[in-house]
C-alpha positions, 0 to 999 in steps of 0.5 A, spaced: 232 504 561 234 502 555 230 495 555 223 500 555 225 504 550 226 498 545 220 495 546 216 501 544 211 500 538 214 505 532 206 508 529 207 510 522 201 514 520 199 516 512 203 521 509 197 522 503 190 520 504 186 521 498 180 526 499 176 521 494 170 519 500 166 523 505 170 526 511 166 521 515 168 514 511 175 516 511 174 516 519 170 510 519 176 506 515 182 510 519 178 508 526 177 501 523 186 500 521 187 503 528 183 498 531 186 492 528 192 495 529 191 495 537 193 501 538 187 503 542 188 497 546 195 499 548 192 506 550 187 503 555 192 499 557 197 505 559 192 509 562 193 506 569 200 504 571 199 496 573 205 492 577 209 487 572 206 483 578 199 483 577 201 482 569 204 475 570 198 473 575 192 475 570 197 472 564 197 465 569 190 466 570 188 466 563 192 460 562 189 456 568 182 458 564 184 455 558 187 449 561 181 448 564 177 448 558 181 444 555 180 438 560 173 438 560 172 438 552 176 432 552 172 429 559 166 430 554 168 428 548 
């Protein structure tokens, strides 16, 4: 239990916003900082639980691919 705690992301969120821009350009810029921080990608991916299973044979898939691309890039060359 206390291995899942640990691995949570803490989320830190601007105590003051300067009020200098529009409503809709401060939303611009604050859905743009959550993006790169990828906490929208963790909500997605949260919303259904998968199995640590499925996770380690999508992770080896996705390495499979890259090794195969990398053979045919030096196969070309």
């Amino acid at each position: 239990m206390s291995d899942i705690k640990d691995n949570k992301k803490t989320i830190v969120l601007p105590e003051n916003v300067l009020v200098d821009y529009t409503f809709e350009r401060m939303l611009k810029s604050f859905l743009k900082d959550i993006q790169k921080s990828g906490i929208m990608q963790e909500i997605k991916e949260r919303r259904y639980y998968t199995k640590p299973s499925e996770i380690r044979h999508k992770i080896e898939g996705t390495l499979k691919r890259k090794a195969k691309l990398t053979r045919r890039r030096k196969r070309r060359k």
